[in-house]
N, C-alpha and C positions, 0 to 999 in steps of 0.2 A: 535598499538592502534591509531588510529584519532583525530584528533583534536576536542575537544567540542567546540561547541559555545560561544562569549566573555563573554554571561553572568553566564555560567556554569565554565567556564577558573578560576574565582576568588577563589574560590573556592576546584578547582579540582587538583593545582599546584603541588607536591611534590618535594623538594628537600634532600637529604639525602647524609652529605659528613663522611667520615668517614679517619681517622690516626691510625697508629701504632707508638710505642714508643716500645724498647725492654730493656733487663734489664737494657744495660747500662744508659739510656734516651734518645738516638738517637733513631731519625724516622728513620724504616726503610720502609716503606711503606706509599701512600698515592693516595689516590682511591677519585677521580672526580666520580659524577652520576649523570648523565643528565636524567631530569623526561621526560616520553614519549611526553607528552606536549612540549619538545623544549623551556624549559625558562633557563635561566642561573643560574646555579650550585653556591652551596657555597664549601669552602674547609674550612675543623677544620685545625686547622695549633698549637692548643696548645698544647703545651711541657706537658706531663702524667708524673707522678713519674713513677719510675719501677716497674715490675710485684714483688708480694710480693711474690711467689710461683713461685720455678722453673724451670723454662719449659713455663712458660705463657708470654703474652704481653698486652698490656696497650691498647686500643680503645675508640676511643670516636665517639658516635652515635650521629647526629642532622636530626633533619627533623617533618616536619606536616603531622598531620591526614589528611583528607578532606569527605567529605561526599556525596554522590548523593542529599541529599533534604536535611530538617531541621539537623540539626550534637546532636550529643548527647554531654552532657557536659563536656565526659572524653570518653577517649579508656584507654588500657594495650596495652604497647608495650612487646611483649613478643620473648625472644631470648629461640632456643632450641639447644641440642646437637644434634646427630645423632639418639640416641635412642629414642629422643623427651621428655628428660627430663628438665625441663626450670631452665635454668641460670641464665635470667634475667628476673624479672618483674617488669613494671616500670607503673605509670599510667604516661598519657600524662599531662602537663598545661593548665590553662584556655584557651588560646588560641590553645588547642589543638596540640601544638607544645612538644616536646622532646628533652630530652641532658642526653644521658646516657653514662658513665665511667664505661667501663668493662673488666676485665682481666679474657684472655680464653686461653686456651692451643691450641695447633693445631689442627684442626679437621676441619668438615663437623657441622655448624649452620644453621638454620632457623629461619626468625623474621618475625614479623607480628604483626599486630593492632588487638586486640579485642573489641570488643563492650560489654558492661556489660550486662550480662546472657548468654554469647559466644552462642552457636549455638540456643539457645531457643529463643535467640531475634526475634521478633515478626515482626520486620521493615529491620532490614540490618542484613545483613552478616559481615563478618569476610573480612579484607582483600585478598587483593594478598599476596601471598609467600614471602620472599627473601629469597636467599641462598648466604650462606658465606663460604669460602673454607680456611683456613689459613694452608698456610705449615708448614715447621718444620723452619722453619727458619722466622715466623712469615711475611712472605708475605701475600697479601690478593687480593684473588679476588671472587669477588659477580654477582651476579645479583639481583638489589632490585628494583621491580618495583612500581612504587608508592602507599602509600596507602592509598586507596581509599575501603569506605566502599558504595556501591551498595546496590541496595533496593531489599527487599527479595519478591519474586514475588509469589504469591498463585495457588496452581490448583486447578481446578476444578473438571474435570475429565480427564479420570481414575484416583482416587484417589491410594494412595498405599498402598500396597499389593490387591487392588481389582482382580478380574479375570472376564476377559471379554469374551466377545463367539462372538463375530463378528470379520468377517475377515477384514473389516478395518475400527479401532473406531478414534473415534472424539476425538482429545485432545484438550481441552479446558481449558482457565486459567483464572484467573480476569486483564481485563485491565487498562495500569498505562497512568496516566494522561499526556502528554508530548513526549508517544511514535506515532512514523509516520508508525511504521513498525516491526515486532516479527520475531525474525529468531527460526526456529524450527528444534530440530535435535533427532532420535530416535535410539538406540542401540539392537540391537537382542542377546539376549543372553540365553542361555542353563541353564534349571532346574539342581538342585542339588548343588548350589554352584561355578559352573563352571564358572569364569569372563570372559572365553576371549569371545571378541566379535565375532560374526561369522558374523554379515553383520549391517553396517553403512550406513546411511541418513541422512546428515546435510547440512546445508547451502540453506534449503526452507526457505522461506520468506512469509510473509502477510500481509495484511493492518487489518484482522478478528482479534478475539480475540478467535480462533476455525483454529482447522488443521484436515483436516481428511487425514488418511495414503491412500496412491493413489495406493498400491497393496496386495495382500493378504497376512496376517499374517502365520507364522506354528502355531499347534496347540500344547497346553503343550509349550509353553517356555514364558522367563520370557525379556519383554523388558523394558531397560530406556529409557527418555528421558527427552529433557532439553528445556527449553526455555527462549529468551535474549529480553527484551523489547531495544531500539534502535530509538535515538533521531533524527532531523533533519538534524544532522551533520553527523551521522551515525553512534555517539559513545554510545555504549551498558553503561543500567545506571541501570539495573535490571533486574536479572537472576534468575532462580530457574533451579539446574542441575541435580536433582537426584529423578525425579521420577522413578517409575516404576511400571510393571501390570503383569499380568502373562494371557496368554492366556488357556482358557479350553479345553476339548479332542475332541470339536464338534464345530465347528467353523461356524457360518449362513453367 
């Protein structure tokens, strides 16, 4: 990810350090997490009681929300298992900041910032992912990227599920204040349910608020695509990733 701009920087920081504590009360682990940004890390270093449940270990979560534009008054930090059953739900502080105490068993976690009305929200998205791996011996290792909630971007056209009959339409979207440039990327994918992609086009670019596809579509299949609004600095602040259109049997 790139660096934003100072005045967006304030704003866009995340830090997230995280400890173990096993049952006897010794740390057995402790995981530094440097936010894409390049600012300096905090580390939890507080001594956790022991897991009350056998097999578990003691963690302690810190770190900030941030927001693309105006920030909402609260997120849910929400921690899941493998199955995606949630563990932990926590809302964030007035300041948007966290400190969550939790004992987990080994396994395969996901955490993330929600926004209140999660996917219905009208303005932003849902953060980036983290993934949390703890072994059996209560080691731990992640990838948590910061979270950063993005501005949800609108299409225009092809709206979805529409079906289009030209062989190559105009995607068009509403444009956000701030952006210099939209990268645009489309997926061709097969009727019937079938995801895998069969042919990919990403990484076009435009100063428009309008893409038209530069080669002819097949006819009957169903394609997504996505588009990233992208600041002066170059760092993407608003995305919308999951349209999609189905093409008809007669293509003009």
């Amino acid at each position: 990810m790139q660096k934003l701009n100072t005045t967006i920087m304030v704003f866009v920081t995340v830090i997230v350090g995280m400890s173990c504590i096993d049952q006897s009360g010794r740390p057995t682990a402790s995981v530094k997490v440097r936010s894409k940004f390049d600012m300096q890390p905090t580390l939890v270093e507080k001594q956790l009681p022991q897991g009350k449940e056998v097999g578990t270990f003691r963690y302690s979560f810190n770190g900030n929300v941030t927001f693309a534009r105006k920030p909402e008054p609260w997120t849910t930090i929400v921690i899941e298992d493998e199955s995606g059953k949630p563990i932990v739900e926590q809302r964030t502080k007035d300041d948007l900041s966290f400190h969550i105490e939790a004992e987990l068993p080994p396994g395969k976690y996901s955490v993330q910032s929600e926004v209140p009305g999660g996917f219905d929200h009208v303005t932003y998205w849902g953060s980036s992912i983290g993934r949390i791996n703890i072994s059996e011996t209560g080691e731990l290792n992640q990838s948590t990227p910061p979270f950063i909630h993005k501005l949800k971007m609108r299409l225009l056209e092809p709206t979805n599920s529409v079906v289009v009959s030209s062989k190559r339409p105009i995607l068009k979207w509403k444009p956000l204040d701030g952006a210099t440039e939209y990268r645009v990327g489309w997926f061709e994918k097969t009727l019937g349910g079938n995801r895998q992609v069969i042919k990919t086009e990403q990484g076009m670019t435009t100063t428009k608020s309008e893409y038209q596809i530069e080669e002819d579509l097949v006819p009957q299949r169903m394609y997504a695509w996505f588009i990233g609004a992208i600041n002066e600095d170059g760092a993407q602040f608003g995305y919308y990733s999951s349209g999609y259109f189905e093409t008809s049997e007669k293509l003009k």
